[in-house]
N, C-alpha and C positions, 0 to 999 in steps of 0.2 A: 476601511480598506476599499479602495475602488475596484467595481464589480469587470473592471478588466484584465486585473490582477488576479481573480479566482478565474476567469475563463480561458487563458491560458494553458498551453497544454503542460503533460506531464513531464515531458524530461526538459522544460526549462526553454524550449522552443517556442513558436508562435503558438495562436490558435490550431488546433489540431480540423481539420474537415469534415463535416458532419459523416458520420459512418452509413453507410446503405443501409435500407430497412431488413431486419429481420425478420426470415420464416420461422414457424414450428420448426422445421427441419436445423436448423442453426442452432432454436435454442434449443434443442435438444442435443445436438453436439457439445454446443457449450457447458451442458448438465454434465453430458460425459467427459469430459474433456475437467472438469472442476474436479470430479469425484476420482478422476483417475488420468492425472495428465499422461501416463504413460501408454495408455491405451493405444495400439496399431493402429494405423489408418484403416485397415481390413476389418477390425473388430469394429469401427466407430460406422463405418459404413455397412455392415450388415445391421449393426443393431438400428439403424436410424433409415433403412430400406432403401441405399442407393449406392450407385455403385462405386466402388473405389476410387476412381478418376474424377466422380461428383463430388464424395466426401473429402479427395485432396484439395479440390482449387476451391469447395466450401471455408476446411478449415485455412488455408493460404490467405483467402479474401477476410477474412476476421482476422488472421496477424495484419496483414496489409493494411485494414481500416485501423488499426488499433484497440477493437475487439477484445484481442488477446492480447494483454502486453508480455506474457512472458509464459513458459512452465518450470514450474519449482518443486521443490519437495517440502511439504507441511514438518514442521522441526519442533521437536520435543523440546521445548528449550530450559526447562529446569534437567530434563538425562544431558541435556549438549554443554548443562556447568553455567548456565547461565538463571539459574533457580530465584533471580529477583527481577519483576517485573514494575514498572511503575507507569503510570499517565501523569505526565506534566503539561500542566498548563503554561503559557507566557502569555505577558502584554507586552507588546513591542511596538516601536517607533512610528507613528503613521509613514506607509508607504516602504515599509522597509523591508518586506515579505520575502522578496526575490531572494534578497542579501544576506538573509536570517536562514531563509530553506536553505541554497548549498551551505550556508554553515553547519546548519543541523542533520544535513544530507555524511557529514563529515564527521559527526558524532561516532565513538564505539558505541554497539547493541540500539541503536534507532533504527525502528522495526515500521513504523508509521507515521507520518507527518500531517498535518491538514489546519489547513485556514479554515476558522470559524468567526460565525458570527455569534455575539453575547457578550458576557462579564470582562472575556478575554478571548486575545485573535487567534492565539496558535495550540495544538493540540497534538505533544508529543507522546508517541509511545517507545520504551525501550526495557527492555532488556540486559541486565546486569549479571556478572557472578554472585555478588552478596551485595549488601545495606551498604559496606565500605564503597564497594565501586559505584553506587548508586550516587552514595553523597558526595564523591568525588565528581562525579560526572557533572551536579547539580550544582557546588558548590566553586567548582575550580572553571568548568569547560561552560557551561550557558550563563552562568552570573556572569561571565569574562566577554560575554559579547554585549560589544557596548549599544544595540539596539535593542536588546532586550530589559523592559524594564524592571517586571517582576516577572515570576515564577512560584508556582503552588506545586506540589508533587503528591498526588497519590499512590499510594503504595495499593500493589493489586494482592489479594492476599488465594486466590482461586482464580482461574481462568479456563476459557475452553473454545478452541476454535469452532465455531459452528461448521456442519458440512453440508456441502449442496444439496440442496430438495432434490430429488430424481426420481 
């Protein structure tokens, strides 16, 4: 895969703009801000000693660089009915990266995507209700895309999101 294919930004756009450097003061935002997206601006800015109007256009300038790409809710996904998880591997087509991610962007329960370097390029994670929708998924929906040449499937049999150091 050419190394201008991985440096590419995230939502499928050009190069993304080197982001401004960061202070303690940020990342420490940032700590806050992982362990509890929903935190007040009021709370995030007393706790990091600065004032409300600091702590908005802090965290504003980290969505704006792309810092922060989003806030979400951490999701139980075997209570959400989705109780099968797997990592799939692919080998795919030289050069075919772009074409493969929004397909796999399109996938049901695809939770993480990424190009790697090794045995094999691409490195999918999802998310299924059972083993049926899993082999469905693998067998019907990624075998069927004709850039993809092989696929391995790990089955995750324990998981656990890690949570931000703070």
């Amino acid at each position: 895969m050419a190394a201008e294919q991985m440096a590419e930004g995230q939502e499928g756009g050009g190069p993304l703009s080197p982001a401004r450097p960061l202070d303690a003061i940020d990342q420490d935002i940032l700590r806050m801000l992982q362990a509890d997206g929903r935190a007040s601006v009021r709370s995030v800015a007393e706790r990091v000693h600065v004032s409300r109007a600091n702590a908005y256009a802090r965290i504003n300038r980290l969505v704006e660089d792309g810092v922060i790409r989003g806030f979400g809710a951490r999701v139980d996904h075997e209570r959400a009915g989705h109780g099968t998880s797997a990592y799939i591997t692919l080998k795919i087509v030289q050069n075919t990266w772009r074409t493969v991610r929004e397909q796999l962007r399109q996938l049901p329960g695809a939770s993480h995507i990424a190009l790697v370097g090794g045995d094999f390029d691409v490195l999918l994670l999802v998310h299924t209700p059972d083993n049926r929708a899993l082999r469905e998924l693998v067998l019907t929906r990624l075998q069927a895309i004709p850039e993809v040449q092989s696929t391995r499937t790990l089955l995750v049999f324990e998981e656990e999101d890690l949570e931000p150091q703070g």
